[in-house]
C-alpha positions as a Markdown table, in Angstrom:
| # | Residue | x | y | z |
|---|---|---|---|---|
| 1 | Unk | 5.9 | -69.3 | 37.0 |
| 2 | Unk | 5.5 | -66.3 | 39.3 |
| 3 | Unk | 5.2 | -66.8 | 42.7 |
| 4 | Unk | 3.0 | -65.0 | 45.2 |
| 5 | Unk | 5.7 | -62.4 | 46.5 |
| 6 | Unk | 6.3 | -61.5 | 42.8 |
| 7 | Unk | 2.8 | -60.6 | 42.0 |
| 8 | Unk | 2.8 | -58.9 | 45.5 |
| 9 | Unk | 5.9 | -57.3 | 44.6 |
| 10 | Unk | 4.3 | -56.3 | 41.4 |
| 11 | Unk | 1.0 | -55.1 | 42.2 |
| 12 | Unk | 2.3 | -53.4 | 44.9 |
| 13 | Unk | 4.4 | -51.4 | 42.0 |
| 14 | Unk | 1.5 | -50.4 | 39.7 |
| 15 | Unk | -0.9 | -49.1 | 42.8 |
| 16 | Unk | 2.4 | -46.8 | 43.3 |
| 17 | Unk | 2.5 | -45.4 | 39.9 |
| 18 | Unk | -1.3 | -45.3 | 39.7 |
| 19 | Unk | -1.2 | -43.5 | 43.3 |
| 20 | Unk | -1.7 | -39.2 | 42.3 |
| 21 | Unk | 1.3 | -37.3 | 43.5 |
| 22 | Unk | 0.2 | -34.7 | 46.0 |
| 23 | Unk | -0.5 | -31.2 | 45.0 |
| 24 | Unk | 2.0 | -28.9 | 45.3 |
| 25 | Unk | 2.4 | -26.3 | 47.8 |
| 26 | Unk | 0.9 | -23.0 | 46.8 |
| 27 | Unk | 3.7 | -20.2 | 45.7 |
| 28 | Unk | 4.8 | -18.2 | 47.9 |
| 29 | Unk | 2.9 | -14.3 | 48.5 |
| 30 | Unk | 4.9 | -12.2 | 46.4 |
| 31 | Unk | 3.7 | -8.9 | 47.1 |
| 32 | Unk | 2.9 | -6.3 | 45.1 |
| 33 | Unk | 6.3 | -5.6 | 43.5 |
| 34 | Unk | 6.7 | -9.6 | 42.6 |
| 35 | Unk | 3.3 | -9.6 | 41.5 |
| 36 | Unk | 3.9 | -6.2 | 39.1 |
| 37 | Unk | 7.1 | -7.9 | 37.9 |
| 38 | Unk | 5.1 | -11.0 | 36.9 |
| 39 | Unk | 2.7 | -9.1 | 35.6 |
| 40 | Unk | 4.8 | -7.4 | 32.9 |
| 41 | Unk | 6.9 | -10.4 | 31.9 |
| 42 | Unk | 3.4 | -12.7 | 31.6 |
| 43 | Unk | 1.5 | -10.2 | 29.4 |
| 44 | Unk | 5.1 | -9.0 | 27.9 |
| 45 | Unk | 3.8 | -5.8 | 28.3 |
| 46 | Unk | 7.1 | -3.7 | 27.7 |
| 47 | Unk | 7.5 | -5.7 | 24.3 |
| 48 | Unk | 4.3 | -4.1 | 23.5 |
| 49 | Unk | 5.2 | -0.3 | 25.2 |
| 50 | Unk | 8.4 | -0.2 | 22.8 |
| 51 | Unk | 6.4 | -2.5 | 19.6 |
| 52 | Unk | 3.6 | 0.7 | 20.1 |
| 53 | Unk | 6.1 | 3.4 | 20.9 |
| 54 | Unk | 8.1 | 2.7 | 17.4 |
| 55 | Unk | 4.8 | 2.3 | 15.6 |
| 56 | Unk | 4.0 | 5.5 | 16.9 |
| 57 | Unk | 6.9 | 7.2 | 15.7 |
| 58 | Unk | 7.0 | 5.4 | 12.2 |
| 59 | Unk | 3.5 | 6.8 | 11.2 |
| 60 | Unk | 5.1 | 10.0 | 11.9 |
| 61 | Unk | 7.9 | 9.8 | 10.4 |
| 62 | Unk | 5.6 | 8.0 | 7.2 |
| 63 | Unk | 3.0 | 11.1 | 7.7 |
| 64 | Unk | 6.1 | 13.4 | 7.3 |
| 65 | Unk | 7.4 | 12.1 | 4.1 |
| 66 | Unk | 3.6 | 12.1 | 2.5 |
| 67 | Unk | 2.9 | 15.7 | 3.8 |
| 68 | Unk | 6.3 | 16.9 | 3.4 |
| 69 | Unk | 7.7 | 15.4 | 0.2 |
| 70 | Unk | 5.0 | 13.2 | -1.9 |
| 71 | Unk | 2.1 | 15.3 | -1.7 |
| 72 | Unk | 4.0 | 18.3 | -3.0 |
| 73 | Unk | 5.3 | 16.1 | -5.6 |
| 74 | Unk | 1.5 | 15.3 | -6.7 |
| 75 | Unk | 1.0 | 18.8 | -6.4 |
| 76 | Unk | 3.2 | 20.2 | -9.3 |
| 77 | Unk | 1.1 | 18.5 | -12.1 |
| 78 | Unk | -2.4 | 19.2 | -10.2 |
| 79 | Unk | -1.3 | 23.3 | -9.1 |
| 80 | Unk | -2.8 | 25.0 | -11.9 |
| 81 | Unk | -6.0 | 23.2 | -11.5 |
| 82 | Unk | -5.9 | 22.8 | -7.6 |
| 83 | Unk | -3.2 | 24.9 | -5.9 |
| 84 | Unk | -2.5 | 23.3 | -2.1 |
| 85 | Unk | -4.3 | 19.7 | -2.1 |
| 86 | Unk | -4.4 | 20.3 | 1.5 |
| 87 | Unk | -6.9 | 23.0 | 1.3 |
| 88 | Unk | -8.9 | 22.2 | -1.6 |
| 89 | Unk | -12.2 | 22.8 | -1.0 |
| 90 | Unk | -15.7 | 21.6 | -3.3 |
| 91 | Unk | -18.8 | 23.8 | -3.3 |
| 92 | Unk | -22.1 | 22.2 | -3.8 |
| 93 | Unk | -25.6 | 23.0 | -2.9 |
| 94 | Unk | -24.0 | 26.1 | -1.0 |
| 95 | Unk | -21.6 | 23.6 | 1.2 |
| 96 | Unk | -18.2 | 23.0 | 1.4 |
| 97 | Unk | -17.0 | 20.3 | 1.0 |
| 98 | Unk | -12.8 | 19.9 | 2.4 |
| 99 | Unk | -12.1 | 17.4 | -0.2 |
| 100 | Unk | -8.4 | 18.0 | 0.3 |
| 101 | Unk | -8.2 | 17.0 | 3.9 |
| 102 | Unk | -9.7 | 14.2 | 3.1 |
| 103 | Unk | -7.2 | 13.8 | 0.1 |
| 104 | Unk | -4.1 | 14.0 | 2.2 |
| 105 | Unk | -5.1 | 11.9 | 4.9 |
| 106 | Unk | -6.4 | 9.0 | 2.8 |
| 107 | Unk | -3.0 | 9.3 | 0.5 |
| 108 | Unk | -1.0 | 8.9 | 4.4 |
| 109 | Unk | -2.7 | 6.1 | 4.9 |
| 110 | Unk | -2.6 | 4.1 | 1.8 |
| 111 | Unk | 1.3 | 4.9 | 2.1 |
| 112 | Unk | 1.4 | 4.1 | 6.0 |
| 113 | Unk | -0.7 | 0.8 | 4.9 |
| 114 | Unk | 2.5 | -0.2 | 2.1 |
| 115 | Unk | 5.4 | 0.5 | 4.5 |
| 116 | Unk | 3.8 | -2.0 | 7.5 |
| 117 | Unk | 3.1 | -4.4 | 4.9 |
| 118 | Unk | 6.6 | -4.1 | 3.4 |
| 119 | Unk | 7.9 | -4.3 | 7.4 |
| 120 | Unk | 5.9 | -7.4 | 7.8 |
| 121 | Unk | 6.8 | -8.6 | 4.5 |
| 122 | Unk | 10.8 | -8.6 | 5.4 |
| 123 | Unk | 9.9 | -9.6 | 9.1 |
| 124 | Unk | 8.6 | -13.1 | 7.9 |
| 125 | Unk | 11.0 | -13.5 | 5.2 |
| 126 | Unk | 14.2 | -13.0 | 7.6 |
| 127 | Unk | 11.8 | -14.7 | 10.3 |
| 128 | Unk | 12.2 | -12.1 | 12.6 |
| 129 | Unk | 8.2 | -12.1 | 13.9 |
């Protein structure tokens, strides 16, 4: 059988481990440098500067291979009928109507749309993102 100092003993145990541990001290100030520096590697924010600056330059470089390459390439079965897609133009009901503007720009982004899909395709089979 336990005696009384073993009980006390015991008890005297759990009220520690049911006692709350004090709250720690607050950080300290950091100014605003620590604070900017927190700041960007919280919110990862130069992840998303160099993430935004590449996308940037890919739908460039996607936009240059459509305007400069595949839409010319479209172009030599439609010239006869259409001559530069780019400045095709409808009349109707004495309005014109850019239709090729339209054209080029939707062809761009149905072409930017495959590459990111293809990028994010490889990313999550090599489990890069």
């Amino acid at each position: 059988m336990a005696t009384d100092d073993d009980i006390l003993k015991e008890l005297q145990e759990i009220h520690k481990l049911l006692t709350p541990a004090p709250a720690p001290p607050p950080p300290p100030k950091k100014g605003l440098i620590g604070e900017f520096k927190d700041f960007l590697t919280t919110y990862k924010v130069l992840g998303l500067a160099v993430a935004f600056i590449l996308g940037l330059y890919l739908g460039m470089l996607v936009q240059a291979l459509v305007k400069d390459l595949i839409l010319p390439t479209i172009g030599i079965p439609l010239g006869p009928i259409v001559g530069n897609l780019a400045t095709y133009t409808v009349m109707f009901a004495h309005q014109t109507f850019g239709v090729g503007d339209f054209l080029n720009n939707l062809i761009t982004f149905i072409i930017v749309a495959f590459v990111i899909f293809l990028i994010v395709k490889m990313a999550n089979r090599y489990k890069i993102a």
